[in-house]
The first five atom37 places (N, CA, C, CB, O) and aatype in JSON, in Angstrom:
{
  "aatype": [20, 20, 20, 20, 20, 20, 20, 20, 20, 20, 20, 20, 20, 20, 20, 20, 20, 20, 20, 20, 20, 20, 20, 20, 20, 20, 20, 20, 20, 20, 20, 20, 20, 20, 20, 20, 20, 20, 20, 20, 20, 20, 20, 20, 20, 20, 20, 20, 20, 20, 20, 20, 20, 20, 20, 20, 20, 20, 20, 20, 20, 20, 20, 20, 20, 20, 20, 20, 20, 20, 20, 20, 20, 20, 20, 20, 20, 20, 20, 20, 20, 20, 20, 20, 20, 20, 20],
  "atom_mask": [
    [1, 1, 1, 1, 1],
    [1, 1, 1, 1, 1],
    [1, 1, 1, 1, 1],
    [1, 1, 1, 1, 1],
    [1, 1, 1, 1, 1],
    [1, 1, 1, 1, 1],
    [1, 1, 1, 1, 1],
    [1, 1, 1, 1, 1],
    [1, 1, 1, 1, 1],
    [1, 1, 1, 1, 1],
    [1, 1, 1, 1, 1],
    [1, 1, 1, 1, 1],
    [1, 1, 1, 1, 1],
    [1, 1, 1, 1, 1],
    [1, 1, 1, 1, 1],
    [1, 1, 1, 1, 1],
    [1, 1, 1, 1, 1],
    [1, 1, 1, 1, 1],
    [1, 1, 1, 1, 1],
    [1, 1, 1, 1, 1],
    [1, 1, 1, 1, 1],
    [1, 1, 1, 1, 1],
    [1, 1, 1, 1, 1],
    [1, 1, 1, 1, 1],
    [1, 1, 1, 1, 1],
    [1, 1, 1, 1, 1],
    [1, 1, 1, 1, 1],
    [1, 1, 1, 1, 1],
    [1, 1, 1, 1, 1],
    [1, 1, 1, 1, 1],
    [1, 1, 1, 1, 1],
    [1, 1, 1, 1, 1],
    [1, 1, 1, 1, 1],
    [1, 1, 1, 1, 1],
    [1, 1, 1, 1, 1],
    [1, 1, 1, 1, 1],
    [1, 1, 1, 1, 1],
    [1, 1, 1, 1, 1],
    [1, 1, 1, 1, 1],
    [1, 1, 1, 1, 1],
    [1, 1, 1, 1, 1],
    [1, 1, 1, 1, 1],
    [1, 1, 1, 1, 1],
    [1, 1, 1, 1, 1],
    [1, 1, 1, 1, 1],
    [1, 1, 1, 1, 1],
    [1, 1, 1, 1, 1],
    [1, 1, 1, 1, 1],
    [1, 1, 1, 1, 1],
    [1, 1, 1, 1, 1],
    [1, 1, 1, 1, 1],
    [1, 1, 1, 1, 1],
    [1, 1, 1, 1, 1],
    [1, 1, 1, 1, 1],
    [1, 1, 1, 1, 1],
    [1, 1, 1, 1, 1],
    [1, 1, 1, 1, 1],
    [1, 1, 1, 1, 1],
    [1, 1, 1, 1, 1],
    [1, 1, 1, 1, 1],
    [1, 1, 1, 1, 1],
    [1, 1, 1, 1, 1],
    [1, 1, 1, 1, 1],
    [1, 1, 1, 1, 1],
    [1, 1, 1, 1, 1],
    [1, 1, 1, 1, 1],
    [1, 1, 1, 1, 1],
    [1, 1, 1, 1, 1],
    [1, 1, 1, 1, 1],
    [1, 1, 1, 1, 1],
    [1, 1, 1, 1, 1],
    [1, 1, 1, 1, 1],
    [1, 1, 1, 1, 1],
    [1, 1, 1, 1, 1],
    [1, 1, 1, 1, 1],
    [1, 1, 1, 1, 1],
    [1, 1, 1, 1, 1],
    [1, 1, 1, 1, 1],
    [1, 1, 1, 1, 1],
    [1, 1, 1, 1, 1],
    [1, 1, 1, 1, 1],
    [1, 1, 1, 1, 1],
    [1, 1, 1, 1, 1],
    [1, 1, 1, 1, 1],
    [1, 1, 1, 1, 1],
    [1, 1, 1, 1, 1],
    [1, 1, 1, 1, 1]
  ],
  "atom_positions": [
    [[0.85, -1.16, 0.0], [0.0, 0.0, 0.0], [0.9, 1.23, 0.0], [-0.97, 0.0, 1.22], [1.92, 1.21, 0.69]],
    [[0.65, 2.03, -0.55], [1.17, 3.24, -0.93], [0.34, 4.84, -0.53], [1.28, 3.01, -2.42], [-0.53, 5.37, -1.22]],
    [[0.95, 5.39, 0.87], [0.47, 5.85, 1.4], [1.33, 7.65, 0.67], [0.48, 5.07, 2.84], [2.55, 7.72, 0.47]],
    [[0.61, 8.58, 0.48], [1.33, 9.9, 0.01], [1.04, 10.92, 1.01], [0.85, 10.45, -1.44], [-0.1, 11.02, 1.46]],
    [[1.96, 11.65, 1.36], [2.29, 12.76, 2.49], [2.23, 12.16, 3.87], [1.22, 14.02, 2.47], [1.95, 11.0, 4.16]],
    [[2.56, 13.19, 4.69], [3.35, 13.06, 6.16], [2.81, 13.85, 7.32], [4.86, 13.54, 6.05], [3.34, 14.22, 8.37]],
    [[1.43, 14.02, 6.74], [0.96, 14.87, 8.2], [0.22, 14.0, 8.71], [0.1, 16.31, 8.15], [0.12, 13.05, 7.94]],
    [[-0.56, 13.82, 10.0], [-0.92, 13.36, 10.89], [-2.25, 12.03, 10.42], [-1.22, 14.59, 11.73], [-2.7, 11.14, 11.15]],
    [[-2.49, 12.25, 9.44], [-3.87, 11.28, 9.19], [-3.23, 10.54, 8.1], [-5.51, 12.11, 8.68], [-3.79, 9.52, 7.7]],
    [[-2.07, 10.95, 7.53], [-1.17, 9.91, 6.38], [-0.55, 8.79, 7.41], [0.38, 10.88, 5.37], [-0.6, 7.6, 7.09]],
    [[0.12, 9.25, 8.81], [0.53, 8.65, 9.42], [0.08, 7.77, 9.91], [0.86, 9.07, 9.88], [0.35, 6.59, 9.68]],
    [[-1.11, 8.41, 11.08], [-2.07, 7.22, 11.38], [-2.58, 6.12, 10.43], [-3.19, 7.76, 11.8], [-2.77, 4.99, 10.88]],
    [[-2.85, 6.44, 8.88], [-3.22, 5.51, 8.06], [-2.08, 4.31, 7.63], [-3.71, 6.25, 6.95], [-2.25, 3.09, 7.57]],
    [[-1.19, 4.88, 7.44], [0.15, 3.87, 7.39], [0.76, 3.15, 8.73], [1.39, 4.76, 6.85], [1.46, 2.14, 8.61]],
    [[0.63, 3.41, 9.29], [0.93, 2.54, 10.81], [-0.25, 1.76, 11.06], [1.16, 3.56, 12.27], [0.0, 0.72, 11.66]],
    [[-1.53, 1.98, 10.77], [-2.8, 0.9, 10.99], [-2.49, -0.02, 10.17], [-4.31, 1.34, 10.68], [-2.2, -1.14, 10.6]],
    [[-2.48, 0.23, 8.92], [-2.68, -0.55, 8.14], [-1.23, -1.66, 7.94], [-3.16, 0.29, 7.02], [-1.5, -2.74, 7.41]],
    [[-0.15, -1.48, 8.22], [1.38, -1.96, 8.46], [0.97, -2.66, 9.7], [2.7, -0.68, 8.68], [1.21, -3.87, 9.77]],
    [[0.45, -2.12, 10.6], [0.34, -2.87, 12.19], [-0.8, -4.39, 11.63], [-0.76, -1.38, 13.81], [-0.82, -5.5, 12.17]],
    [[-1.46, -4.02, 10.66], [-2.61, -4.97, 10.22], [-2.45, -5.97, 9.42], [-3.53, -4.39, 9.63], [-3.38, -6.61, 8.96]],
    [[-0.98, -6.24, 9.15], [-0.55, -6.78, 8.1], [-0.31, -6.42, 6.1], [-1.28, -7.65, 8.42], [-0.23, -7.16, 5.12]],
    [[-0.28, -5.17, 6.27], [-0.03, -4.77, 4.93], [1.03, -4.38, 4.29], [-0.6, -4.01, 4.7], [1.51, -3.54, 5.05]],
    [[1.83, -4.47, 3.21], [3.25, -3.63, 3.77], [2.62, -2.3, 3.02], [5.19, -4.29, 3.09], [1.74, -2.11, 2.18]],
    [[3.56, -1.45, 3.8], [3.29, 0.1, 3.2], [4.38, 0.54, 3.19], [2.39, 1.12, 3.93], [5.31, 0.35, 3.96]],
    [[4.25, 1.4, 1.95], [5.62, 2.46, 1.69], [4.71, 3.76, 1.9], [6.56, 2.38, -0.17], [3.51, 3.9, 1.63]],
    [[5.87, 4.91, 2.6], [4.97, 6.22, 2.61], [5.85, 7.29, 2.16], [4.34, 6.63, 4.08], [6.87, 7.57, 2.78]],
    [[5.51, 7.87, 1.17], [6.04, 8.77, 1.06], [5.96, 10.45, 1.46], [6.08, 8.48, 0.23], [4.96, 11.15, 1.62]],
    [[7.5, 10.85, 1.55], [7.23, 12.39, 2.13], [7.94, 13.04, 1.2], [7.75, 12.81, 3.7], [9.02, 12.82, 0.63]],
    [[6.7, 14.3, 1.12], [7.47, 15.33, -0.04], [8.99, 16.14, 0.81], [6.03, 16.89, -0.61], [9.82, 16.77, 0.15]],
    [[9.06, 16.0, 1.86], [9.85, 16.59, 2.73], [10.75, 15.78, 3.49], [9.14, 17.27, 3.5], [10.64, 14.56, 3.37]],
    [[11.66, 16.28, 4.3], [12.72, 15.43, 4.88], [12.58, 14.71, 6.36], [13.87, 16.29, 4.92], [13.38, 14.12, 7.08]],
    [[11.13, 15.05, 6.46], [10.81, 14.44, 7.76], [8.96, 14.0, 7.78], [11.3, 15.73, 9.08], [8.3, 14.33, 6.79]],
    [[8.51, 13.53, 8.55], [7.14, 13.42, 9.2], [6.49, 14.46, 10.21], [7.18, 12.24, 9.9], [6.85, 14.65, 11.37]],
    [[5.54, 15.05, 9.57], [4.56, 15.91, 10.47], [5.45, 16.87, 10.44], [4.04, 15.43, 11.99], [6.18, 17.01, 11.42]],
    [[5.59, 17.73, 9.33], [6.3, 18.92, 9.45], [5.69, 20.07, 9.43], [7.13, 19.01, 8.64], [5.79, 20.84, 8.47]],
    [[5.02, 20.32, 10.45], [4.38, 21.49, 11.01], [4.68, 21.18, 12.69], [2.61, 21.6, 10.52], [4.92, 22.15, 13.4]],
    [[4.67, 20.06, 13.17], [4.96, 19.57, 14.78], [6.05, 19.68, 15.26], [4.78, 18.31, 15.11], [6.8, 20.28, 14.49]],
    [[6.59, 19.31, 16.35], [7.89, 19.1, 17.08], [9.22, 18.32, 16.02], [7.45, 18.04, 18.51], [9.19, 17.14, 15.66]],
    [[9.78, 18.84, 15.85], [11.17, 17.67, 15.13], [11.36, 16.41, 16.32], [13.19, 18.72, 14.97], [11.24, 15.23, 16.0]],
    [[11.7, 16.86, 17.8], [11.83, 15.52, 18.67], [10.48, 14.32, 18.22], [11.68, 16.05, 20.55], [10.62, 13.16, 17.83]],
    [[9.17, 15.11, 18.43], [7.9, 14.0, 18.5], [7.69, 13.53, 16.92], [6.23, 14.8, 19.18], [6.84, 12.66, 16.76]],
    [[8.46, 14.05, 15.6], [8.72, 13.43, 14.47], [9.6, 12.77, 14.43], [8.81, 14.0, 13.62], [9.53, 11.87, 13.6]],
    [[10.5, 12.83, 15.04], [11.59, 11.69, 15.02], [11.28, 10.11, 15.69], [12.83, 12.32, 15.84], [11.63, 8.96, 15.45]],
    [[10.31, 10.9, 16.77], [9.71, 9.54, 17.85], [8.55, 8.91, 16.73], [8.72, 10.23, 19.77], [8.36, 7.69, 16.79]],
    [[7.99, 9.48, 15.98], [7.3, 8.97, 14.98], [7.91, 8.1, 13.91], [6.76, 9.94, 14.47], [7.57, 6.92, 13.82]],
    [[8.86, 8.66, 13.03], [9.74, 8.11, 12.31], [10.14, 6.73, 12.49], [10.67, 8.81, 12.4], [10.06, 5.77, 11.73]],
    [[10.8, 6.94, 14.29], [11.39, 5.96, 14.7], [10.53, 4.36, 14.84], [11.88, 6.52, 15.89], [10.95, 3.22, 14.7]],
    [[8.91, 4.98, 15.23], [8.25, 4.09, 15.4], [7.24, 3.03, 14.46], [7.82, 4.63, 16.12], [6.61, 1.98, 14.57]],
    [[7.66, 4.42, 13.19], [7.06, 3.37, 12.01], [8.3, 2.28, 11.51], [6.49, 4.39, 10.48], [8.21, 1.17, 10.99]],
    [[9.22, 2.93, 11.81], [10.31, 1.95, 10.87], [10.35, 0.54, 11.6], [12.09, 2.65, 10.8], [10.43, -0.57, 11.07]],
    [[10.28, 0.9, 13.18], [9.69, -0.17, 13.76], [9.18, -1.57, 13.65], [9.1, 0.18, 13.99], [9.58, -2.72, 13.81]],
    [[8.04, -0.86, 13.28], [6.58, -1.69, 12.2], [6.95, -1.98, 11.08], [5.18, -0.81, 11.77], [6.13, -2.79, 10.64]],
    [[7.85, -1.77, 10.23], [8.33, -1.93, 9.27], [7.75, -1.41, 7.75], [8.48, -3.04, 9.45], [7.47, -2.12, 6.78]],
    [[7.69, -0.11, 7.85], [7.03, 0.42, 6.96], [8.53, 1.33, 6.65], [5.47, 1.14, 7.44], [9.37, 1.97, 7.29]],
    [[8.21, 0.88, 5.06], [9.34, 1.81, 3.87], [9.11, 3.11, 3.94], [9.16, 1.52, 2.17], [7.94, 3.47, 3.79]],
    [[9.73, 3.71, 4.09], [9.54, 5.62, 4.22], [10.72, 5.88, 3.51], [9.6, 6.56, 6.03], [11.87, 5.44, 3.5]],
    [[9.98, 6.89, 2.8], [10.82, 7.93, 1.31], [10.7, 9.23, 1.73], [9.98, 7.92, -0.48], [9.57, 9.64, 2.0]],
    [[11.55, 9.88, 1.82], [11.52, 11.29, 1.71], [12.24, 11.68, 1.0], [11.67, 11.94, 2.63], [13.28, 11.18, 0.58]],
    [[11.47, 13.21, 0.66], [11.64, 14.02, -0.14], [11.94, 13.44, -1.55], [12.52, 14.8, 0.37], [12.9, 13.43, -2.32]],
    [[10.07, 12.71, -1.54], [9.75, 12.49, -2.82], [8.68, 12.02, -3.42], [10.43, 11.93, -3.18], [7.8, 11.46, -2.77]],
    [[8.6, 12.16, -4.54], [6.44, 12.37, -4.67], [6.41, 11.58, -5.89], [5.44, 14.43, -5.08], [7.36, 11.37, -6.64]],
    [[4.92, 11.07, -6.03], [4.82, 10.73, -6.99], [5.07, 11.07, -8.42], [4.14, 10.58, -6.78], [5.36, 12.27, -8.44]],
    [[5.1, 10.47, -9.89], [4.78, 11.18, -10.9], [4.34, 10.61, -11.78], [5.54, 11.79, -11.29], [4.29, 11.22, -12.85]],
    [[3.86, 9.3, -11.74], [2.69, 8.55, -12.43], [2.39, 7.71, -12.24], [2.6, 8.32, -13.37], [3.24, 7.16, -11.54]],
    [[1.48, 7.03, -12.44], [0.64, 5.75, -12.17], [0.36, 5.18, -13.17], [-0.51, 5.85, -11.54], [0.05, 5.87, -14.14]],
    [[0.34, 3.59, -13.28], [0.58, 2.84, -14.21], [-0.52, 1.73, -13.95], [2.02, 2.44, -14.25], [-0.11, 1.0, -13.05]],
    [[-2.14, 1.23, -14.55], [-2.66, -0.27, -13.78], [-1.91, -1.12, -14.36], [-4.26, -0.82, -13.94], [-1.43, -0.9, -15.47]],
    [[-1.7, -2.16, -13.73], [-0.61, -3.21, -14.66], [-1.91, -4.09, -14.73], [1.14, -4.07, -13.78], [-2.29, -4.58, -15.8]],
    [[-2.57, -4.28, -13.53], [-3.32, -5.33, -13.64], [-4.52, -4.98, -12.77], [-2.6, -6.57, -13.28], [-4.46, -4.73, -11.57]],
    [[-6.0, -5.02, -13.78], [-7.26, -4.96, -12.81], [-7.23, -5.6, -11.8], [-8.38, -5.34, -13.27], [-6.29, -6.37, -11.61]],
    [[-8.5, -5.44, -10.62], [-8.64, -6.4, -9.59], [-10.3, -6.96, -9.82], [-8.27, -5.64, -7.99], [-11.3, -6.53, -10.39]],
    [[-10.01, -7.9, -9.18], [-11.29, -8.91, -8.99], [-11.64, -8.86, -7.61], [-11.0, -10.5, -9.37], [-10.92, -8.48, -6.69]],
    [[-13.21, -9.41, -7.53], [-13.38, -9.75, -6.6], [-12.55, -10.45, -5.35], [-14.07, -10.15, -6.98], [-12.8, -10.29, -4.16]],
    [[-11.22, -11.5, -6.08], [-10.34, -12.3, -5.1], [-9.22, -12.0, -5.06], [-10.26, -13.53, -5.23], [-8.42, -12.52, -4.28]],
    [[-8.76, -10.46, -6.49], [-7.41, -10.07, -6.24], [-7.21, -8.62, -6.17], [-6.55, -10.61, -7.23], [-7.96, -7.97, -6.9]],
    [[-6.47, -8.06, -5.54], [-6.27, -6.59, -5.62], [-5.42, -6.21, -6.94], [-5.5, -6.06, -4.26], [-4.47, -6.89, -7.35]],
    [[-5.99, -4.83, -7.65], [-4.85, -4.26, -8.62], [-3.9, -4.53, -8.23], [-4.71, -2.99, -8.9], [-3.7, -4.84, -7.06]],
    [[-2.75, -4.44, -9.44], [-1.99, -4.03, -9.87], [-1.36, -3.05, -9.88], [-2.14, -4.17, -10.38], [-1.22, -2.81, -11.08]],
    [[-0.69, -2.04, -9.12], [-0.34, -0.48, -10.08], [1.24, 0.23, -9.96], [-1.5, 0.93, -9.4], [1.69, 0.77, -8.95]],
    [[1.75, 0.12, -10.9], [3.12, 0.72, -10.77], [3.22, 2.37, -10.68], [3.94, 0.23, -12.02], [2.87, 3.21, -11.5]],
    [[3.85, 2.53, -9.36], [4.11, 4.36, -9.87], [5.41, 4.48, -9.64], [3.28, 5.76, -8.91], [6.11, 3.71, -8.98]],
    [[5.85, 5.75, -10.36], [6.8, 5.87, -10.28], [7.09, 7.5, -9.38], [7.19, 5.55, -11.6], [6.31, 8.43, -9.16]],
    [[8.15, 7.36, -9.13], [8.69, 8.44, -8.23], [9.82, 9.03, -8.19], [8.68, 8.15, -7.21], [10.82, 8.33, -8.39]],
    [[10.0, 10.57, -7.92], [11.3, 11.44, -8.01], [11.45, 11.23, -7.0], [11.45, 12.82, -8.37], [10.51, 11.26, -6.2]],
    [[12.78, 10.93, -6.61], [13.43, 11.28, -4.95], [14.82, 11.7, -4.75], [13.42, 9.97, -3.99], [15.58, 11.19, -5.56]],
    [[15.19, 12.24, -4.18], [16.05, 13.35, -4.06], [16.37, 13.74, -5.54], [17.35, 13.01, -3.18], [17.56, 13.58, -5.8]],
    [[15.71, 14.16, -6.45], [16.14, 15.03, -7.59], [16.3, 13.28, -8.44], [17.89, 16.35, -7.25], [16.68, 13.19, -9.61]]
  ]
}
């Protein structure tokens, strides 16, 4: 699962869903998580998704989406995107 931006309800959504068995990558357009908050209580964040084992990208965003493959009732899409990160 492919979760985009780093403020507070991207977060919570990527740590549920990682804690639930999904893997998730999340990406941040920026060099950290929740960058409007504390740098210490983003770092304690950071620290705690990697934890859980969720892939985190920063400072870098999407730039297209690809279906490779519909989904069915018994399988989930397919979808390749691709992404700039650090330049």
């Amino acid at each position: 699962m492919l979760v985009v931006g780093a403020g507070p309800i991207a977060c919570e959504l990527g740590q549920g869903f990682q804690r639930l068995g999904t893997q998730v990558t999340m990406l941040a357009r920026g060099s950290q998580f929740l960058p409007r908050e504390d740098q210490d209580a983003a770092q304690i964040l950071k620290a705690s998704l990697e934890r859980d084992g969720c892939d985190l990208r920063f400072n870098a965003q999407p730039l297209n989406y690809e279906l490779i493959r519909s989904g069915s009732a018994s399988e989930n899409p397919l979808i390749k995107v691709e992404i700039k990160q650090d330049g």
